[in-house]
N, C-alpha and C positions, 0 to 999 in steps of 0.2 A: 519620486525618489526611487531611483533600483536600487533592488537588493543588494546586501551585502552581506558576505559569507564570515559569519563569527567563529573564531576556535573556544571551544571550551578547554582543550589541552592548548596551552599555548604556543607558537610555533618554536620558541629557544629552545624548549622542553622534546621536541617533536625532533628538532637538530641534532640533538646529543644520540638520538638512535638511527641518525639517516647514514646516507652515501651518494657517491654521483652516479646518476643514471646512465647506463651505458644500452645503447642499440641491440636488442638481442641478434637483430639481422646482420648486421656489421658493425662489432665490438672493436674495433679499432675507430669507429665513429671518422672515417674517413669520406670521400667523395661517396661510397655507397649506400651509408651511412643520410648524405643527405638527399637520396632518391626515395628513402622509403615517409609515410607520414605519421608524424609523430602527434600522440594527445596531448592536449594544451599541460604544462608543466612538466613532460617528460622526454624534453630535449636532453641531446648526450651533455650531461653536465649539471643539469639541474638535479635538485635535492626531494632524494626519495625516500622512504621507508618502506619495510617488509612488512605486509600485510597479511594475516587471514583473515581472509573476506565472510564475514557469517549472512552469504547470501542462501534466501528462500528455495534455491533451483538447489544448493550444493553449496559447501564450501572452498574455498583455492584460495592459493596465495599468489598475492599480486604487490606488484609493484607501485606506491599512491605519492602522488606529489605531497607534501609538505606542506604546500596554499591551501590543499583541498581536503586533508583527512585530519578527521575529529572536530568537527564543526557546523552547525548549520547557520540557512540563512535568515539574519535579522533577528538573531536568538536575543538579543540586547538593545535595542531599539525600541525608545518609548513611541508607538505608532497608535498613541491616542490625540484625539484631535486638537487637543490645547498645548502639547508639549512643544516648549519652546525649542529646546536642543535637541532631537529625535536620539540622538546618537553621543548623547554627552555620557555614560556608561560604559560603553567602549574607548570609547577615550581616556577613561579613567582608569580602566584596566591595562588598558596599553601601557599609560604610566606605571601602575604598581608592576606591570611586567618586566618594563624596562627597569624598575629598584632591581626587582626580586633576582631577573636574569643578571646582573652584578656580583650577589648574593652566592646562586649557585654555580658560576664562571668558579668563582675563587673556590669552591668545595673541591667541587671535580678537578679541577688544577692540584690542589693538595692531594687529592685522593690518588693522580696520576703520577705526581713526580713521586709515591711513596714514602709520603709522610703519616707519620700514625695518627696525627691529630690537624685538626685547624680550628684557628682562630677567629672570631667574628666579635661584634660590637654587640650589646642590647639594640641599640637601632636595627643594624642587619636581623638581629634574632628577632626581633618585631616585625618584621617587612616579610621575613620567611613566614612565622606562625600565621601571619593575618593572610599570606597567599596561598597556604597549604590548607587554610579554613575556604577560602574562594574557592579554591581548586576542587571540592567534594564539594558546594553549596552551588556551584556557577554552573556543573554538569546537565548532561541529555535528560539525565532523569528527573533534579528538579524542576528543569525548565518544564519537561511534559506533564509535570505534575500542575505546576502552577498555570501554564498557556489556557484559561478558561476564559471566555467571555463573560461569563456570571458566575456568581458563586456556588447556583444550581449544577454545574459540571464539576464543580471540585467534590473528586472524591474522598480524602484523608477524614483520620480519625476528630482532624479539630475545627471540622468545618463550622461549626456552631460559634466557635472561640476563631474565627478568622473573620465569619460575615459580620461578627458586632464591631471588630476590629474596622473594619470595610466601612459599616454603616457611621461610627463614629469619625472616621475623618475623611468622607467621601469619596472612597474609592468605589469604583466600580466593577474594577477587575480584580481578579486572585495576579493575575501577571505583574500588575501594579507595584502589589504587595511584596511581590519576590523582586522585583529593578529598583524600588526604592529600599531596600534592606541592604542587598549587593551595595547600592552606591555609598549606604550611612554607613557602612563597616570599612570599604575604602577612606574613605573621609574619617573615619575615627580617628582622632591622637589618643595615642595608647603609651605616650611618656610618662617616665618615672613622677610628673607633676599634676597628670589627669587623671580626674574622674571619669576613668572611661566607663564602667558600668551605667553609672547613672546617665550618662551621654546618650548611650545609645538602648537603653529601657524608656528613653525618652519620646526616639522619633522610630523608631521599629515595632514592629511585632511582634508580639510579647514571647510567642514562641520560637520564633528564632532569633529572642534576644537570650533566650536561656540556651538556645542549643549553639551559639556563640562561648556564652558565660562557659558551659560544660565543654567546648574543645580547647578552649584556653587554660582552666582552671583543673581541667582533671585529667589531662593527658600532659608529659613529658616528651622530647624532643631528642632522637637519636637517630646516628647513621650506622645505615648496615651493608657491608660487598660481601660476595658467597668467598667464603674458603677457598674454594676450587677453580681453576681459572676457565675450566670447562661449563662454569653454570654464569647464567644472564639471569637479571629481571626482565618480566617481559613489561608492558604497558599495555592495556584494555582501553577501550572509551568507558567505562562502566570503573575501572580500577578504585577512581579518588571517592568510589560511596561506599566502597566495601569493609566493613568491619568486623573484626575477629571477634566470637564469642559464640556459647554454646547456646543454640537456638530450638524453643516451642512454639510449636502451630498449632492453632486454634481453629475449629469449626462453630461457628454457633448452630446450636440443631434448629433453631426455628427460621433466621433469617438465610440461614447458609454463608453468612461475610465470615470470612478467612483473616486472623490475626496471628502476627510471630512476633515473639517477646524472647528476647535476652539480653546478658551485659554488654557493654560495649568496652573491649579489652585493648584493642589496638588498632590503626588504620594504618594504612598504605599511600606512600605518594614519590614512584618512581622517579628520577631525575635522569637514570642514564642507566644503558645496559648493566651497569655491574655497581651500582650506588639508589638506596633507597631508603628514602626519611620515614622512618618508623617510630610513630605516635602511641608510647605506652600510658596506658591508663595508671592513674596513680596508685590503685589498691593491689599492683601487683609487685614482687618482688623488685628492691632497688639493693644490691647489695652493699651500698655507703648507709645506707638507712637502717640493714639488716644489722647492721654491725653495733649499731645504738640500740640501748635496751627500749630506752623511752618514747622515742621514734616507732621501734617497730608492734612495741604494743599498742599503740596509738593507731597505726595502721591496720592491724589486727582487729581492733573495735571497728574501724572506718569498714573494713571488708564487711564485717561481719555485720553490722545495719544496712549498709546498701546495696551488698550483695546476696549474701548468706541469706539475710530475711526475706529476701524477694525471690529470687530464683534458686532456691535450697542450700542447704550446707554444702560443703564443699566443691562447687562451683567454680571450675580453673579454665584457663587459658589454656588452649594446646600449644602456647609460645610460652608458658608458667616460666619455661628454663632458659629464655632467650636472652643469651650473655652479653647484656646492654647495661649500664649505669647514666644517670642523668651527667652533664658537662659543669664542668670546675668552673666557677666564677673566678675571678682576677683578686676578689679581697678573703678569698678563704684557701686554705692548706689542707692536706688530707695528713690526720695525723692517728695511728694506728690505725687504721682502715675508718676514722669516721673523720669527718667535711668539721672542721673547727674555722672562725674566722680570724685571719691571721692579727696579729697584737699592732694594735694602734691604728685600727680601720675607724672611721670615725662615724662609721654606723648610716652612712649617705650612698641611698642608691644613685647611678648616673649612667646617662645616655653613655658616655665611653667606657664603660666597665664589659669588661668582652670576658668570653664564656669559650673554654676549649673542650671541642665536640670531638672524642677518638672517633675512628672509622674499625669498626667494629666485625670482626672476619668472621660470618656467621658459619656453620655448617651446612653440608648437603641437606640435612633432615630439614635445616630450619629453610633453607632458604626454600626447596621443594615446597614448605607449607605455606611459606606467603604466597608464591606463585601458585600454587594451587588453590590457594583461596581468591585468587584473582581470577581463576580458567572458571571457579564453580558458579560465579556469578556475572561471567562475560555473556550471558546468554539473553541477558536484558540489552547487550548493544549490539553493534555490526560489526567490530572491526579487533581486532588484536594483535597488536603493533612487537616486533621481534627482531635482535640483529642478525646473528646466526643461526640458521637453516635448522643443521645437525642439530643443534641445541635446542632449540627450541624441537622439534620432533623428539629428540629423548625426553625433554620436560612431558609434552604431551602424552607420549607411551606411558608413563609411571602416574602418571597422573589418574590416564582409563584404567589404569590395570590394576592402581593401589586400592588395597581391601576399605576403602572408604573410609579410612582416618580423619580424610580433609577433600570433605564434601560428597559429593554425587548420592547425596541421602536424600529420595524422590520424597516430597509429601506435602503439602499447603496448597496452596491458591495456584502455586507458579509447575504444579507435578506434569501437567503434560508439556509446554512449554522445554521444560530442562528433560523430559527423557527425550523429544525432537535431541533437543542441543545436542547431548552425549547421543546420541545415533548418529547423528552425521558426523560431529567429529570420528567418532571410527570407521565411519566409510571413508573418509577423507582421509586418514592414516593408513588404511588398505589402498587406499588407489597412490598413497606413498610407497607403498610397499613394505609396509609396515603389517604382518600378520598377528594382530592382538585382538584379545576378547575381551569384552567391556565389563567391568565389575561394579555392580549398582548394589542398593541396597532403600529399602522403603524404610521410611521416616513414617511412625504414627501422628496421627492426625489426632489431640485430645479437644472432648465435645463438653466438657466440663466448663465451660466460662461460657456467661451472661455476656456478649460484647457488646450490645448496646449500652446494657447498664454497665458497664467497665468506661466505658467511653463517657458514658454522662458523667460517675464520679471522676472521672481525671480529669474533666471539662471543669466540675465542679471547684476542683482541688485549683486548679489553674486560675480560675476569676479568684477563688479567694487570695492567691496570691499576689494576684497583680494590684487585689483592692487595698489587700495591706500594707503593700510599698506604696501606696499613695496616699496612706494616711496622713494629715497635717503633724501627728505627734513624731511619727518618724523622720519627717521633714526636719524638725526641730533639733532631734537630736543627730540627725546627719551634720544637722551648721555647728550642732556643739562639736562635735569629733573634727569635722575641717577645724575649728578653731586650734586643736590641740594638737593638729598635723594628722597626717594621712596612719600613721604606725602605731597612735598614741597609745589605743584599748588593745592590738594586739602586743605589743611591748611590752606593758603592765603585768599578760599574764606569762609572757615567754623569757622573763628573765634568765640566762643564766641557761640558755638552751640554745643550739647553734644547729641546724637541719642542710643539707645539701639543699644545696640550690633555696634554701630557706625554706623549704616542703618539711611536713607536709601543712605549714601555713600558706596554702596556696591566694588567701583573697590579698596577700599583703603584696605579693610581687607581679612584676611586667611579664608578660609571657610566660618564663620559666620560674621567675618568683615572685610575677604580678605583683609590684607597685603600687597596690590601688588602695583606695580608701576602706575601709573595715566593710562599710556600706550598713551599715546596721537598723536596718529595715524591715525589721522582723519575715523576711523573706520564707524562714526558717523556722521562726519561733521570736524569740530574743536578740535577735542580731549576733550574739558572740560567733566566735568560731565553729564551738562542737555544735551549735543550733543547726547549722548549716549542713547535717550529713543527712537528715533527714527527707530529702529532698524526695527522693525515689521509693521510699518507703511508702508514702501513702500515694505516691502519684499509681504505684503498680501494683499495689496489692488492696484497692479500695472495695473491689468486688467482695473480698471475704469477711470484710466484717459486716455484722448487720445490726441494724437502728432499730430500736425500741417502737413496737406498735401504738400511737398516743392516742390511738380514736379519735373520732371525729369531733368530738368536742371539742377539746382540749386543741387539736387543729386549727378550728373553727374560732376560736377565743384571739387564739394567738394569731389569727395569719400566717401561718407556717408555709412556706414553700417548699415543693421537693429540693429547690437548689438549698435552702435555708437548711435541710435536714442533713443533707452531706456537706456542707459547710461545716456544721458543728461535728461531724464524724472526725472529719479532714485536724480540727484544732484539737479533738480528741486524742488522738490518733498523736500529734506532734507533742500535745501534754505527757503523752507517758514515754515516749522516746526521750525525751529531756528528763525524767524521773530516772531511766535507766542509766544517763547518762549522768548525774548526780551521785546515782551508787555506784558508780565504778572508782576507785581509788585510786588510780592511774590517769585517773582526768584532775585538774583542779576545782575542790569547790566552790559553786560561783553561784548554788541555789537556783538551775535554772526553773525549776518549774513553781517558782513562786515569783521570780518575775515576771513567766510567761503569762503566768494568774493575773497578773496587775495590768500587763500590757491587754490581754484579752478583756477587759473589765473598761479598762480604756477607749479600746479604739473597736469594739465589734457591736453593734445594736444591742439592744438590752433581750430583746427576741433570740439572738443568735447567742449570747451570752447564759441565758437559760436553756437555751437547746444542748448548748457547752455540758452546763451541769447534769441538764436530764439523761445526756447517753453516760456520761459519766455512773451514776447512778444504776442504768441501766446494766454497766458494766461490772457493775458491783452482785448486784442481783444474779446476773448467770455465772459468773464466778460462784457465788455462793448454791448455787443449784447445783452447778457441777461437783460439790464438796458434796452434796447430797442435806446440806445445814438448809434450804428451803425448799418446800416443796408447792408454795403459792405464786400465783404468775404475778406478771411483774405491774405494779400502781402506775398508770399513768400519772396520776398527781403524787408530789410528795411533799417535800421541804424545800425544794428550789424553786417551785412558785412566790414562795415568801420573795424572791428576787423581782419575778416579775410584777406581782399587785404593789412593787413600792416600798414592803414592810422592812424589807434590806436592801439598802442602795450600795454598799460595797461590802465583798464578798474577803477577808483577808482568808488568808493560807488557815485559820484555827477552825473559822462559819465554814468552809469549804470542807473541810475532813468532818464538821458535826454535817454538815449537808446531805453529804455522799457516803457517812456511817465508815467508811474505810478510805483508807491513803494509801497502802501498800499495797493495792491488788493492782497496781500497775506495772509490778514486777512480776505478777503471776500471768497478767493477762496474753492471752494469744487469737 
């Protein structure tokens, strides 16, 4: 079988920034025109893009067929030896290309004839979301990441939580893993009538069934063209992985591995010189949202556990101010500035219920930063796709020369790499004729984080997730909830409450207001809604807490495993999230952390259940040191062994507070 050259930008996409190739030797493409020899795709007429070339020798801008740039060969092609269809992948993406390119014909058509808005369906908006997810997951960089023959070559943080994956349903490759995900997420039905979640936690991997879940569920959907008619987006090969948010780099001093952690605020996914789908994270401002009091204190909390507690207080987006609102659905009205749904909707979502998306006239500052945050991180591919010359060299001048607002902050794993990049590009804007000095600045390097042990606990935290959505009890109560319709437990608690786009109940609707079943599967805690904020809470800050020393005995007796020990930090850890989330007043009481008592008493080993208690306990003890009220270290044995010899076989919410001597220090703890 020869190869065949795969695009990961696909070629409609590739169209919208081209032109006809005209003979630089004879531009009238006449008789002399066909004396000279032309490279395969760059006959007078055929379709080209402007290139900078991010070649080894130098960079220059060239002229690239359309067949040949941004793509390699047999990037999608199962070439294991039992695949029946080598190439059934690509063909599958051809299709959703051919929906999608429909899709955005009609955008750019509206955007051209200058209209301030356009109209699309839920189908269309499902077709866009699920290609614009393809778009950053189908890229150079995952495929490099994943192209391993063994699992011994996969470098990433969840290689441990990939090979069990491997080993349980007989894979062999990491490449595997990433062609059969790409295909289940095409294939996905994601109608207002599926259970898409549960679909595709079914036959993927667990890991990028969440990093799925999180671009559908926590990001919203907007178009943005520059103000000024003088400014382009440009397109990178690297573009569709770049995510805005404010970034730490990590050294570990003993092993030397390089880690960077931050939010993840917004993505990028250009469509055409002057039109770009801009992916807002949900905790940042929405101003139809801002304008509801109930809405945005909701949101407020939301920041402030999955942001604020992980990556520090005040923690913003350098797009904080980026004058974008989510799009109108067809059954709601905007009435004093907040989304009410219009009187006599009869409360039924539907594949033909369309959604009007403004095209939204960014400024020089903003549109500057998204293209600059595409230039800061082009340096991982080859190629940087541009329609006008002038413009694109003024983007690039402001870009070396601005005081480092957005990007060129040398430091992590990638520092000498990116000061090559920015060197050349300024010799490549000199040999433009462009006389500019390069304005860098160093990014520290903090040596403070355990990454191995950070890695274990997120590993940790992850199996326990995945074991408790496979509980039979959850099971159980999933078929109760399908019985009573997909909306039934979030309806009950949202009476009488009306959100744009129905956010921020993100699990209930399709795409933009995901449709989908509650799923309440203690993923979180308790299945409800506010269970669900905790996600990133203990996935990213596991390192800092620490577990109670139980000695070897007490090990010894138990069987305790180190996975077993972060296990119980990890339910720990979601136990007092749900207690904080209980005393806020602004939430409804729904008692989470007495049913999460019941659920954990339920479905976790009686081992793990006591380990629950003991850090708990644990917790209490250094809280109380720190008051200075004990000065004695802490008992391995206490009162929640009575759980383990038998002596107490269920623990209600009253045994649990005599247990652990305090219940309220879960508001104190840090």
């Amino acid at each position: 079988m020869s190869a065949e050259h795969h695009h990961f930008i696909p070629q409609f996409i590739l169209k919208n920034f081209d032109h006809p190739f005209s003979c630089p030797k004879a531009p009238t493409n006449g008789s002399k025109c066909r004396k000279h020899h032309h490279e395969k795709g760059k006959y007078p007429g055929d379709r080209v893009v402007n290139c900078l070339e991010l070649l080894p020798e130098g960079y220059k801008i060239e002229e690239r067929s359309v067949r040949r740039v941004c793509g390699l060969n047999d990037m999608y092609t199962d070439q294991s030896t039992d695949a029946t269809f080598p190439r059934e992948l690509e063909s599958k993406l051809g299709k959703l290309e051919g929906e999608t390119s429909l899709v955005i014909r009609k955008i750019i058509a509206a955007h051209r004839r200058g209209e301030a808005n356009v109209t699309i369906t839920r189908t269309q908006q499902t077709v866009l979301r699920k290609f614009v997810y393809l778009l950053n997951q189908r890229g150079s960089g995952f495929f490099k990441t994943y192209n391993c023959d063994t699992i011994d070559e996969y470098k990433q943080n969840d290689r441990d939580l990939l090979k069990e994956f491997m080993d349980r349903n007989g894979i062999q490759r990491p490449l595997d893993v990433w062609l059969q995900g790409l295909s289940s997420i095409i294939d996905l039905d994601m109608s207002v009538t599926a259970n898409w979640q549960q679909t595709l936690k079914s036959t993927v991997y667990y890991g990028l069934y969440c990093h799925f879940v999180e671009h559908i569920n926590a990001f919203w959907m907007s178009f943005c063209t520059p103000s000024s008619e003088d400014q382009e987006f440009i397109l990178s090969d690297t573009g569709s992985h770049v995510y805005e948010g404010p970034t730490v780099d990590f050294q570990d001093k003993t092993t030397g591995e390089f880690l960077r952690l931050g939010p993840r605020f917004h993505l990028f996914a250009p469509i055409s010189p002057r039109l770009m789908i801009v992916l807002r994270s949900k905790h940042l401002p929405e101003p139809h949202e801002h304008n509801n009091p109930e809405i945005k204190t909701k949101r407020q909390l939301y920041r402030q556990i999955e942001i604020d507690s992980i990556y520090g207080p005040g923690t913003k987006s350098i797009l904080e101010d980026l004058p974008v609102h989510k799009a109108i659905n067809s059954y709601s009205t905007l009435v004093n500035g907040i989304l009410r749904k219009r009187p006599g909707w009869d409360g039924q979502l539907r594949q033909t219920d369309t959604f009007s998306f403004p095209f939204f006239k960014i400024s020089t500052r903003h549109a500057r930063i998204i293209n600059g945050l595409l230039l800061d991180h082009a340096f991982h591919g080859l190629t940087i796709i541009f329609d006008k010359k002038t413009a694109f060299l003024d983007l690039l001048e402001w870009f070396l020369t601005e005081p480092c607002e957005v990007g060129k902050r040398l430091g992590g794993e990638h520092h000498a790499e990116q000061m090559r990049y920015l060197a050349r590009l300024t010799a490549f804007m000199h040999d433009e004729g462009r006389n500019i000095s390069l304005y860098i600045t160093n990014s520290p390097v903090r040596n403070d984080l355990d990454i191995e042990g950070y890695k274990d606990q997120n590993n940790a935290a992850a199996r326990w997730l995945e074991g408790l959505e496979k509980s039979p009890t959850d099971k159980e109560e999933a078929k109760d909830n399908r019985e009573q319709g997909p909306d039934a437990k979030i309806d009950a608690n949202q009476q009488g409450t009306v959100d744009i786009q129905d956010e921020p109940n993100e699990e209930r609707h399709n795409i933009e207001e995901h449709p989908i079943e509650l799923d309440p599967t203690a993923k979180f805690g308790d299945g409800s809604r506010e269970d669900r904020l905790v996600a990133l809470v203990y996935e990213q800050l596991a390192d800092q807490w620490d577990s109670p020393d139980l000695g070897p005995r007490i090990l010894s007796r138990a069987r305790v495993t180190t996975r077993n020990v972060s296990e119980s930090l990890v339910m720990l850890r979601v136990w007092l999230i749900n207690g904080q989330l209980d005393e806020n007043r602004e939430l409804p009481g729904t008692d989470r952390q007495q049913r999460l008592l019941q659920r954990y008493q339920l479905q976790q080993s009686p081992i793990l259940f006591w380990l629950f208690l003991k850090q708990f306990r644990h917790l209490v003890w250094k809280t109380e040191l720190k008051r200075g009220k004990s000065g004695d270290g802490f008992a391995g044995e206490g009162p929640e062994d009575e759980f383990l010899d038998g002596k107490v076989t269920t623990v209600p919410e009253g045994t649990f507070i005599k247990l652990t001597v305090r219940r309220n220090c879960n508001a104190r703890a840090s």
